[in-house]
FIVOPA-881199 format. One line per field, with one value per residue (C-alpha): residue number from 0; residue in one letter; x, y, z. Coordinates in nm, 4 decimals. Layout:
BEGIN
dotor <- [NUM_...] $
vexse <- [a_...] $
px <- [X_...] $
py <- [Y_...] $
pz <- [Z_...] $
This chain:
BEGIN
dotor <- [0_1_2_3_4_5_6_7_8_9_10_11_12_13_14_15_16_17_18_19_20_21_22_23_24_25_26_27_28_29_30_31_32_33_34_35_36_37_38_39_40_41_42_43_44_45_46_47_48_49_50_51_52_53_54_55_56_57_58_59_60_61_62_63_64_65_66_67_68_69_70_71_72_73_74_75_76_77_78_79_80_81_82_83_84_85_86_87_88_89_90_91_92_93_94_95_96_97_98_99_100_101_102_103_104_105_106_107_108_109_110_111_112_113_114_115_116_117_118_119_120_121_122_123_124_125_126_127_128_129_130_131_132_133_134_135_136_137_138_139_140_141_142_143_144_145_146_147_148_149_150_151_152_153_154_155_156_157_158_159_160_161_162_163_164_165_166_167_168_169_170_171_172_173_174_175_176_177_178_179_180_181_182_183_184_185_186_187_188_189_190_191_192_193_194_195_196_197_198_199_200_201_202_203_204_205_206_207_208_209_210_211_212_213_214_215_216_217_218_219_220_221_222_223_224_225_226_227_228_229_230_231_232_233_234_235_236_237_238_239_240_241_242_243_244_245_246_247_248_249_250_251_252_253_254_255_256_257_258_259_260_261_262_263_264_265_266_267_268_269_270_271_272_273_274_275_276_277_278_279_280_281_282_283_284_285_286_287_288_289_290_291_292_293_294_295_296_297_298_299_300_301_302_303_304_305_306_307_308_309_310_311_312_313_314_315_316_317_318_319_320_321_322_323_324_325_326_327_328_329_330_331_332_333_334_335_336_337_338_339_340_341_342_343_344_345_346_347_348_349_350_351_352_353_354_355_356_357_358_359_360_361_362_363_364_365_366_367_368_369_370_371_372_373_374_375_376_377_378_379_380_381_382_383_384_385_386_387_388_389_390_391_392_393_394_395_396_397_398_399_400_401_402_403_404_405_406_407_408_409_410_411_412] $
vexse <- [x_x_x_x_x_x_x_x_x_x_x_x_x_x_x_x_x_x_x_x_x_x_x_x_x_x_x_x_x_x_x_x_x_x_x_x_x_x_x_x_x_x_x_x_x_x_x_x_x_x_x_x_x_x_x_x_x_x_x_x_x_x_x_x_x_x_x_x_x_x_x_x_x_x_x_x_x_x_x_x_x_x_x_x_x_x_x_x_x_x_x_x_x_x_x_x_x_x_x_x_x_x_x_x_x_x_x_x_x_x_x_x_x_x_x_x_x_x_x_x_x_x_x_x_x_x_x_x_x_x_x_x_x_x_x_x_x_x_x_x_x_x_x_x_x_x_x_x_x_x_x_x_x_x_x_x_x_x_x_x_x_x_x_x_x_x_x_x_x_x_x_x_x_x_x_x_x_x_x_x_x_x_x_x_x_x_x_x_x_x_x_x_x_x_x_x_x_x_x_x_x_x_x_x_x_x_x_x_x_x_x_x_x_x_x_x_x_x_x_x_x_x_x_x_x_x_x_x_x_x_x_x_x_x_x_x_x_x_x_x_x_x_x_x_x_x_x_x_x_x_x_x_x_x_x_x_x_x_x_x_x_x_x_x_x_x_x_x_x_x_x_x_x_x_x_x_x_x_x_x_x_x_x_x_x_x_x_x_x_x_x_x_x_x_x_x_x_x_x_x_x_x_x_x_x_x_x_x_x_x_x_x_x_x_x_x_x_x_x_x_x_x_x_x_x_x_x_x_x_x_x_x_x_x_x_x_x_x_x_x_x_x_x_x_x_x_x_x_x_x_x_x_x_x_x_x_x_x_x_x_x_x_x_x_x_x_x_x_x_x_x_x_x_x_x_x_x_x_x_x_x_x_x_x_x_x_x_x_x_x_x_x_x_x_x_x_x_x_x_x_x_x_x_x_x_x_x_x_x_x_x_x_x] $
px <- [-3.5162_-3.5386_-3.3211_-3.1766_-3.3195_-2.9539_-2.9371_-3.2741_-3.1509_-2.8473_-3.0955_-3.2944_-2.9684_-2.8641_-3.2064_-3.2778_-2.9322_-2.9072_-2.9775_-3.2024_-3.3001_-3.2458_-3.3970_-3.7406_-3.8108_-4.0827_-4.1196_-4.1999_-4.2670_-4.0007_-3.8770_-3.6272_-3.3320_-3.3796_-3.5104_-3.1819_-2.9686_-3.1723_-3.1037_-2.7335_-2.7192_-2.8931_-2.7214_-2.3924_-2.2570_-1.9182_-1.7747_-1.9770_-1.7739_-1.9346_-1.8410_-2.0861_-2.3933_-2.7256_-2.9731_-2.6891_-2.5797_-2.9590_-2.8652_-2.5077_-2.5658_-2.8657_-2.6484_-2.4330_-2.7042_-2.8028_-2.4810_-2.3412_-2.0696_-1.9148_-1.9937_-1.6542_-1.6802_-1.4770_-1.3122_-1.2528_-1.4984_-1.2465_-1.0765_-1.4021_-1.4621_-1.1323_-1.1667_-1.4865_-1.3242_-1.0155_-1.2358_-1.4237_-1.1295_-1.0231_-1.3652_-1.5450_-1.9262_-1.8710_-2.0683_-2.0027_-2.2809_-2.2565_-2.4719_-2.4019_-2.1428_-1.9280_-1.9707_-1.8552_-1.5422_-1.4587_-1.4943_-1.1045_-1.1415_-1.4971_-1.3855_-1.0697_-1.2257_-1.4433_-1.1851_-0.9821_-1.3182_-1.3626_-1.4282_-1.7053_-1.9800_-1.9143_-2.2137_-2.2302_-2.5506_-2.5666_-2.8463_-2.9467_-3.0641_-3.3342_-3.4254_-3.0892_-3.1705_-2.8817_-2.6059_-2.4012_-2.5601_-2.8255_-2.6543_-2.7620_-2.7173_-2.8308_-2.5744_-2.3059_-2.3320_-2.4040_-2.1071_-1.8532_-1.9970_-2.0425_-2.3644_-2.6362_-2.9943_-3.2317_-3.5324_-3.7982_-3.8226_-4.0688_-3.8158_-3.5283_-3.4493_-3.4698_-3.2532_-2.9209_-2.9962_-2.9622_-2.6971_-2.5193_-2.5610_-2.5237_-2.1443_-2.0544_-2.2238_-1.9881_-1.7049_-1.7751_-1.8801_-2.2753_-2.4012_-2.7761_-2.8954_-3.1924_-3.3604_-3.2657_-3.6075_-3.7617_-3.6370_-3.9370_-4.1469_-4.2148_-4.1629_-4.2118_-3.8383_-3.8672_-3.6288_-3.4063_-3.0085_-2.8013_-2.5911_-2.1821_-1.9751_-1.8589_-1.5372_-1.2513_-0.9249_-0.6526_-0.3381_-0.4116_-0.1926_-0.3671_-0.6861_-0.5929_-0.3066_-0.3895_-0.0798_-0.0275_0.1828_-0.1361_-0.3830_-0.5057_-0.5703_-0.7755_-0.9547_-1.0390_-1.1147_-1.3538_-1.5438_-1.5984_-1.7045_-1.9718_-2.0763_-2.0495_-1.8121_-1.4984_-1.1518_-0.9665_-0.7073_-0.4398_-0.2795_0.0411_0.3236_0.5186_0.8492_1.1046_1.2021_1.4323_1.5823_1.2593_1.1304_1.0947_1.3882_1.1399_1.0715_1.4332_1.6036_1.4047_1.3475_1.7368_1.7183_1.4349_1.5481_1.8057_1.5188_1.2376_1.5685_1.5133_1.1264_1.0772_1.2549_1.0744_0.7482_0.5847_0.4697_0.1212_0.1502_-0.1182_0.0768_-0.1397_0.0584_0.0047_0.0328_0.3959_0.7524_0.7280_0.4208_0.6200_0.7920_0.4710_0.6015_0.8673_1.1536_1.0066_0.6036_0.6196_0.3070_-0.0608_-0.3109_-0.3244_-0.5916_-0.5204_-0.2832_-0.3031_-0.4851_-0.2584_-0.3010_-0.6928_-0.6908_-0.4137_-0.6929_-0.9970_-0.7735_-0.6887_-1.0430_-1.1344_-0.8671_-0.5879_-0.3747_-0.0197_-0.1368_0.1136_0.1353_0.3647_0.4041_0.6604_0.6902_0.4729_0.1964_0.2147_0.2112_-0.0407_-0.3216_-0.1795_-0.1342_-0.5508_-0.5524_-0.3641_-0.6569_-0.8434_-0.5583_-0.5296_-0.8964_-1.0298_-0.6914_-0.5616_-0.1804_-0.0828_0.2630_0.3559_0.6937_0.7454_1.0098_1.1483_1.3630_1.2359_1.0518_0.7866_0.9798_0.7435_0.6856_1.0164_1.1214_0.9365_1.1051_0.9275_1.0257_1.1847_0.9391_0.6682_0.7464_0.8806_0.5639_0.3113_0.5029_0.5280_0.2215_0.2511_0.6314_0.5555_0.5116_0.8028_1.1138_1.3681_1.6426_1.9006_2.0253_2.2945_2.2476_2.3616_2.1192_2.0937_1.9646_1.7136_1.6344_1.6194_1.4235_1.1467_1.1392_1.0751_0.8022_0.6526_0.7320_0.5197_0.1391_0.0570_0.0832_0.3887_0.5576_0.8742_1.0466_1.3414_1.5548_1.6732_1.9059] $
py <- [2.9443_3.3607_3.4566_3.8387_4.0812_4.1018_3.6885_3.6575_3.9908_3.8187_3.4947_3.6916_3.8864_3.5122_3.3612_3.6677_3.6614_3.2513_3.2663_3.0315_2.7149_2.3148_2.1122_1.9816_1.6449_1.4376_1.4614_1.2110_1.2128_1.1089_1.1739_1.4690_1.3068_1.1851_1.4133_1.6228_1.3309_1.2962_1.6729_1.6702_1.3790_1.5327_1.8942_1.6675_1.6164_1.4190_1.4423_1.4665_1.4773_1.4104_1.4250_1.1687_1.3952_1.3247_1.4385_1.5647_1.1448_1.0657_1.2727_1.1534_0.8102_0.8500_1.0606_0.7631_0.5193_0.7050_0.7876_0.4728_0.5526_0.3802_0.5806_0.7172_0.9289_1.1963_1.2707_1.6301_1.9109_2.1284_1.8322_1.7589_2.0511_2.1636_1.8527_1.9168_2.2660_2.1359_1.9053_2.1963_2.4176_2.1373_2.1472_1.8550_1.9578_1.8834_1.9296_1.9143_1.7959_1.9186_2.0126_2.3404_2.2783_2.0929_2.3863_2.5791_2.3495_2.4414_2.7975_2.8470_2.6953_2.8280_3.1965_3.1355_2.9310_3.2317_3.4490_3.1631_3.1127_2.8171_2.6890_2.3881_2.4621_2.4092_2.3860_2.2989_2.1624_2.3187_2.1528_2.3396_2.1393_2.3980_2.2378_2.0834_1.7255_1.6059_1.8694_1.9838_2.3270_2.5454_2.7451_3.0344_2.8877_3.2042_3.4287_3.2057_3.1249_3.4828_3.5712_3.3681_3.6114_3.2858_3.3698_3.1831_3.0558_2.9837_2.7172_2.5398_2.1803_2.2627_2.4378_2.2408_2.0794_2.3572_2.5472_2.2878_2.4001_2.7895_2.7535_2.5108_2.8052_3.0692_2.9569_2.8860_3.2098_3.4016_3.1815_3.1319_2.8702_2.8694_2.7573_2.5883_2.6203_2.3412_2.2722_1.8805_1.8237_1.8615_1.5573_1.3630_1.4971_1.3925_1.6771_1.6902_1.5806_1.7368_1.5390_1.8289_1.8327_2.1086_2.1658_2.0414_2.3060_2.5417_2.6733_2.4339_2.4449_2.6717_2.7711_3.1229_3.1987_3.5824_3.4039_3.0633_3.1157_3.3085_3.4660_3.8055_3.9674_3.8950_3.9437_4.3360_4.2504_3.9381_4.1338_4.3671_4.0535_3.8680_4.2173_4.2284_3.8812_3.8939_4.2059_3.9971_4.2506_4.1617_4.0869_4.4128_4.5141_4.6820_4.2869_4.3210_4.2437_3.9454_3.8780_3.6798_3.4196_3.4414_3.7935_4.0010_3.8458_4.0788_3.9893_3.8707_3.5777_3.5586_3.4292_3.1072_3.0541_3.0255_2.7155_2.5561_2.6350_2.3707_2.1291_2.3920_2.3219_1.9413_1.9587_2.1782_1.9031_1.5897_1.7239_1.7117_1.9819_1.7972_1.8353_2.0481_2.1309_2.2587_2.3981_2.5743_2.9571_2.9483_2.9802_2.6779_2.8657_3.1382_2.9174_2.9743_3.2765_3.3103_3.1662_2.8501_2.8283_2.5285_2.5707_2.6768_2.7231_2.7532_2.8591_2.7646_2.6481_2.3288_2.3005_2.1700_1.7661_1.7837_2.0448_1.7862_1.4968_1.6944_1.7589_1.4050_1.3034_1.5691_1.4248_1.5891_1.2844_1.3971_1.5850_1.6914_1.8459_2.0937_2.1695_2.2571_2.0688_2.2904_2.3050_1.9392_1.8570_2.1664_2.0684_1.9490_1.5776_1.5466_1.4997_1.2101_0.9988_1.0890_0.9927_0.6540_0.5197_0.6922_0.5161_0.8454_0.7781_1.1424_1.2266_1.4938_1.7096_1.8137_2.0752_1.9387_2.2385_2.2163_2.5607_2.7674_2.9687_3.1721_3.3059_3.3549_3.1050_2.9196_2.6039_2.2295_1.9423_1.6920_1.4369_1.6309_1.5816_1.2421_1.1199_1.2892_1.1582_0.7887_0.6509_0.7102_0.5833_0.2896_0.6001_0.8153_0.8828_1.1064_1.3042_1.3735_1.7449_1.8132_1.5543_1.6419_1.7756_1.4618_1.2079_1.4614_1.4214_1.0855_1.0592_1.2938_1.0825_0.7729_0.9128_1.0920_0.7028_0.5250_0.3798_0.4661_0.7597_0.9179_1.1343_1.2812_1.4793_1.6474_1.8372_2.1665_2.3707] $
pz <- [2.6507_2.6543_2.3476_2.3539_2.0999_1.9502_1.8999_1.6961_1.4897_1.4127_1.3242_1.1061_0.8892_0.8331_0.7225_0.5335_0.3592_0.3077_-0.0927_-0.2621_-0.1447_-0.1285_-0.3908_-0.2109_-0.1928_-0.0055_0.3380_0.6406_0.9708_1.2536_1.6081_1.6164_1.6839_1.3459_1.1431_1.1999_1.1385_0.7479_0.7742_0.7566_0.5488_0.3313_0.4087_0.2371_0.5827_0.5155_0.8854_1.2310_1.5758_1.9369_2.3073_2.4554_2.6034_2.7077_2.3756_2.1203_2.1251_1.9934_1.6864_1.6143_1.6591_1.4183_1.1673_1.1648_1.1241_0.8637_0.6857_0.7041_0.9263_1.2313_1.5616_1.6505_2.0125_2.0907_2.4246_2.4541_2.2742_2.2338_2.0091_1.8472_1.7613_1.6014_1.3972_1.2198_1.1943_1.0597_0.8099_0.6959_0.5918_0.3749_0.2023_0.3530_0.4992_0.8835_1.2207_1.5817_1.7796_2.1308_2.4362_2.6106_2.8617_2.5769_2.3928_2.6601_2.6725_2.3296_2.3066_2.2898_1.9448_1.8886_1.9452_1.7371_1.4251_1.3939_1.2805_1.0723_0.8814_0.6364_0.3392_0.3391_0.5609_0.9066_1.1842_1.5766_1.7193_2.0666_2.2921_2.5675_2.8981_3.0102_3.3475_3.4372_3.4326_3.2635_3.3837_3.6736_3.6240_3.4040_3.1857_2.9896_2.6430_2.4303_2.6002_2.6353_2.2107_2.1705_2.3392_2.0999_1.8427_1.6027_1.3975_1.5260_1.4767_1.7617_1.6615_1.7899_1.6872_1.3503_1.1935_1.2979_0.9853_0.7813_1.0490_0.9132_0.5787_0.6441_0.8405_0.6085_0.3081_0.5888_0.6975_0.3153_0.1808_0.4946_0.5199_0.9056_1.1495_1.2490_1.5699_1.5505_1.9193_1.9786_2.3805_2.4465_2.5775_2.2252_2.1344_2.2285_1.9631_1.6285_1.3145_1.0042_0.8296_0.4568_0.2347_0.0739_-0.1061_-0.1101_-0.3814_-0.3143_-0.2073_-0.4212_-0.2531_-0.2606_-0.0028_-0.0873_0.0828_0.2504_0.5744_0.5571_0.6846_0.8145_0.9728_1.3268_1.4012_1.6522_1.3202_1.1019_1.3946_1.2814_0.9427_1.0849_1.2929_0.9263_0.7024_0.9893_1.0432_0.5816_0.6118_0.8787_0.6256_0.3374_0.1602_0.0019_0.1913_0.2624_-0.0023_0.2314_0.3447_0.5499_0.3784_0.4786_0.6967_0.5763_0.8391_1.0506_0.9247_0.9299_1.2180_1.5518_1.8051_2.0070_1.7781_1.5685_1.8655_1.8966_1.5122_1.4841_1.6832_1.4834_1.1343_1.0861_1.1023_0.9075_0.6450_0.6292_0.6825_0.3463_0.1083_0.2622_0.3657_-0.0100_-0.2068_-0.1455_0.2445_0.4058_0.7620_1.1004_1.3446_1.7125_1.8385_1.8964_1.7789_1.4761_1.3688_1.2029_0.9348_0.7755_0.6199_0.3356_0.2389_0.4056_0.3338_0.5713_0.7900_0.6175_0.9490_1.3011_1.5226_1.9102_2.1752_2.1157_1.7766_1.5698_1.5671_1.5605_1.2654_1.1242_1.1476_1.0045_0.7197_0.6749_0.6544_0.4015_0.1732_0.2331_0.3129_0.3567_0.6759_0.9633_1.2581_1.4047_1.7898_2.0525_2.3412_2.6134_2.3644_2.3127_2.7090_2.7567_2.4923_2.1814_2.2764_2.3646_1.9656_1.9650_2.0371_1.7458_1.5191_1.6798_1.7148_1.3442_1.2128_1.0584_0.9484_1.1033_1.0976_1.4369_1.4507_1.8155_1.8460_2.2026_2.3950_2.7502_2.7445_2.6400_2.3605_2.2611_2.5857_2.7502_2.7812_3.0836_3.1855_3.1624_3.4089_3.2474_3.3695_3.2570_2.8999_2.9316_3.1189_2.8286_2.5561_2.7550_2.5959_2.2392_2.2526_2.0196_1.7458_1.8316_1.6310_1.8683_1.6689_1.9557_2.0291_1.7607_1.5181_1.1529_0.8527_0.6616_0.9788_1.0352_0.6324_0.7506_1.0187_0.8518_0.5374_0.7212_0.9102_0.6124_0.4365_0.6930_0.6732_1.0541_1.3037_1.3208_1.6199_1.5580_1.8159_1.7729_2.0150_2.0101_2.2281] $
């Protein structure tokens, strides 16, 4: 694979910069696949998430041979991704093991988790398919990581292992995601699989909405703090100050907060002042800021129920997930399966209102929802259009109450 001058510079600023290293241990010989599944066990991996795929599934299904974990597959990248993503923010060591065209499939999260940052290390394995044998087409691999602008190390299969362990210290020495870009057809060969630990992480969760919460009234100062991270400066003083919801809100956005904050009323007193809440780029996503505090991070369209689940599963139990109805028929719901086959007990609040507030207002069939929603209605609570303050108390409580997945949708004029 031909690597651009500018992605092995970018290698080399991250190797040079990753700090001391693991504690060694003995070393053995073994076939690829699992030499970087010992890797991340031994890199404190807590939670791995994989699409099926010819070469990365050697690896995860040894990971989870190895770590004593049941193989739980993934149907959408972008999901899997946001997942790990989601896991790592809440301070759990995750990976997403992917081949090129899943990565690819997940770049609306990539690109976005790059500027949310995290907290526990965070890697993808990308495995590029050099000749094609096990894809629809040959795709540039190096350019198309590159492009993301996630850091990212190149390696051969010698220097695999030790590859995980840089970019392990890399993305918790930065704060950012690290892609680890490997050729699929090295997986027949045999390496030597040094036996190393890395310290826990150090960083623990904490609400911060000024870097988790991606949000077009935060976006500049993003743009500031991602740009003294990749530098490995400290955050930029000069934060934006705040706006009060709904009053301080830009008409744009005041109009359709009105509607939701009889509900954002009732969600603050049940939710729990324990509740870690992941919402989606829209409308709901601005009760994040003051007087209500009621969502902590976002990253993408659609993001909300998978960041929900890697929360979950790095302890943060009284997870939910916040969403409007276009988001959840658009992307939102392809999380859903997660929650259901890893047995998360998520609870969902679907702000139903038949269009695309955030937006203009762009109408939804009726159908539509109705027919997206159909599946899951053995979980659904519906609060009807109008209903009082304290039956929306009600309905949230029970939900919040409940030992399985909950979906509550409520409707709004």
């Amino acid at each position: 694979m031909n690597i651009p001058a500018r992605l092995i510079a970018v290698a080399l600023v991250i190797l040079a910069g990753s700090g001391g290293g693991p504690a060694r241990a003995a070393e053995e010989t073994l076939p690829l696949a699992d030499a970087l599944a010992a890797a991340l066990v031994d890199a404190g991996v807590r939670i791995a998430t994989h699409v099926p795929a010819t070469g990365a599934t050697e690896v995860y299904d040894a990971f989870c041979a190895r770590a004593g974990q049941p193989k739980i597959y993934s149907y959408n990248e972008e999901t899997a991704y946001t997942l790990a993503h989601g896991a790592a923010i809440g301070g759990a060591r995750s990976v997403a093991i992917l081949k090129s065209h899943g990565f690819a499939k997940a770049a609306n999260s990539i690109v976005d988790s790059i500027v949310a940052g995290t907290t526990a290390g965070f890697v993808v394995l990308v495995f590029h398919d050099a000749t094609g044998s096990h894809s629809d087409t040959v795709l540039d691999t190096a350019a198309l990581v590159g492009g993301t602008k996630i850091p990212v190390i190149q390696t051969g299969p010698e220097a695999a292992c030790a590859a995980i362990f840089q970019a392990f210290q890399t993305a918790e020495r930065l704060h950012l995601p690290v892609a680890v870009v490997l050729d699929s057809d090295d997986l027949s060969q045999s390496v030597a699989a040094p036996r190393e630990q890395l310290p826990p992480p150090a960083a623990v969760y904490r609400r911060d909405i000024y870097q988790f919460l991606l949000c077009p009234l935060l976006a500049p100062y993003q743009t500031r703090l991602l740009e003294a991270r990749r530098a490995g400066q400290e955050p930029p003083a000069d934060k934006p100050a705040l706006p009060t919801v709904p009053d301080g809100l830009p008409p744009k956005f005041k109009t359709a907060a009105l509607t939701y904050q009889p509900v954002f009323d009732a969600f603050k007193k049940t939710k729990g002042d324990d509740a870690v809440v992941a919402g989606d780029a829209g409308t709901s996503t601005l009760f994040a800021f003051p007087p209500y505090d009621c969502v902590d991070l976002t990253t993408f369209y659609g993001g909300s129920i998978p960041l929900a689940c890697g929360l979950y599963l790095a302890g943060r139990t009284n997870a939910w997930a916040v969403c409007g109805d276009f988001a959840f028929i658009a992307a939102t719901h392809l999380g859903l399966p997660e929650a259901l086959q890893r047995r998360i007990p998520l609870k969902v609040l679907i702000f139903h209102n038949g269009v695309a507030a955030a937006t203009g207002g762009q109408p939804i069939q009726p159908e539509v929802f109705e027919n997206t929603i159909g599946g899951w209605r053995d979980y659904v609570r519906t609060v009807r259009s109008g209903a009082d303050p304290a039956e929306i108390e009600r309905t949230l409580a029970a939900a919040k109450a409940s030992d399985r997945l909950e979906i509550v949708v409520v409707e709004v004029p």
